[in-house]
N, C-alpha and C positions, 0 to 999 in steps of 0.2 A: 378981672374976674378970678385970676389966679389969688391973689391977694383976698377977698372976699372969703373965699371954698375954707385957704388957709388960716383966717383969722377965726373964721365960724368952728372948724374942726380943731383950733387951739383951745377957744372958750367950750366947747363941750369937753373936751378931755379934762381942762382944771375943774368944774364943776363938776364932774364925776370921781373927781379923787378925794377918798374920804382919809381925815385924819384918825389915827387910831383912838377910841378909847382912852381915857385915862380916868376919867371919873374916880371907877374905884379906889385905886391910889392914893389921886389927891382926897378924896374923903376919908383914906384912912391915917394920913400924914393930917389931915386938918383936927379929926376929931381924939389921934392917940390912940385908934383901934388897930393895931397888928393883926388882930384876925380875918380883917376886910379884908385881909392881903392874899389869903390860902388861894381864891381862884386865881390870882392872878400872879401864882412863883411859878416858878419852873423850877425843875429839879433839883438842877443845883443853882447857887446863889455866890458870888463875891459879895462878903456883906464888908463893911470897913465899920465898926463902930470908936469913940473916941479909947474905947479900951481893949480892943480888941480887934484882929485881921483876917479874914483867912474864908475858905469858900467852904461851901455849909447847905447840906439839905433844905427843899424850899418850908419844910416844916420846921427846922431847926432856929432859920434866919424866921420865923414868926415869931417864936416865943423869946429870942435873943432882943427882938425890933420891942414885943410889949414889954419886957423888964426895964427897955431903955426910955420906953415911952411914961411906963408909971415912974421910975427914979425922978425923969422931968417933970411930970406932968405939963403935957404937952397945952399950951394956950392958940396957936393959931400957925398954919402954915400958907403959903403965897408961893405960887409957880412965878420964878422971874426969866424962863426961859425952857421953850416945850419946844422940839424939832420931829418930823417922820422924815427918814428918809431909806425909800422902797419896805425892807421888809424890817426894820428896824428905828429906835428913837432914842431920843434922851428928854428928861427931865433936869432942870437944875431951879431951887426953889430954898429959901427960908424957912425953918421950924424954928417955932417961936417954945419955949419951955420955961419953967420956973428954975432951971439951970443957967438959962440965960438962950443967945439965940445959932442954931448950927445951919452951915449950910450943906444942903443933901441934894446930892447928885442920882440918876437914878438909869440905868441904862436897858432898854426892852429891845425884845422880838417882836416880829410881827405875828398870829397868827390868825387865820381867820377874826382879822380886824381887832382881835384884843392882845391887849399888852400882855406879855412872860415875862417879867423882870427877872435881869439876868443880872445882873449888880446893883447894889446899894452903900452910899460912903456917905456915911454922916461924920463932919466934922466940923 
């Protein structure tokens, strides 16, 4: 019976845990829109871009992400690896550009179940 109570009260607790959001993100990494991104920075940002390093207002890392995104113009992006774990995640995923192709790492908070991305390293 003990087994039963405990298997019952394990499958409700994985069913009740929701993965965070990311949609926005990856819509704004698919489509080359940096703007998609404003609800979802946090204040400040480690951005890594192939020309540049360094941690940056989450307004700042918008308009640095769209210059890199028009240089490329961006053709298609691909999550090949999405984790939550408790109040934080990662992204690691494929952007596809007419530069050729980078791989972007992407590191969030949790808060009230939406992504703050807290780092970005496109390389």
């Amino acid at each position: 019976m003990k087994k039963v109570i405990f298997t019952f009260a394990f499958i409700l607790s994985v069913m009740s845990m929701q993965a965070t959001d990311i949609k926005t993100i990856t819509d704004a990494f698919q489509s080359g829109n940096a703007a998609l991104l404003a609800a979802c920075m946090n204040s400040e940002v480690d951005l890594a871009l192939p020309e540049t390093a360094r941690t940056v207002s989450g307004r700042e890392a918008i308009d640095l992400l769209a210059r890199f995104f028009e240089a490329g113009k961006v053709s298609g992006f691909t999550v090949a690896h999405h984790a939550d774990k408790h109040d934080s995640g990662f992204i690691v995923g494929k952007l596809a550009t007419g530069k050729g192709d980078f791989r972007v790492n992407i590191t969030y908070r949790t808060q009230d179940d939406k992504a703050l991305i807290q780092s970005i390293r496109i390389e």
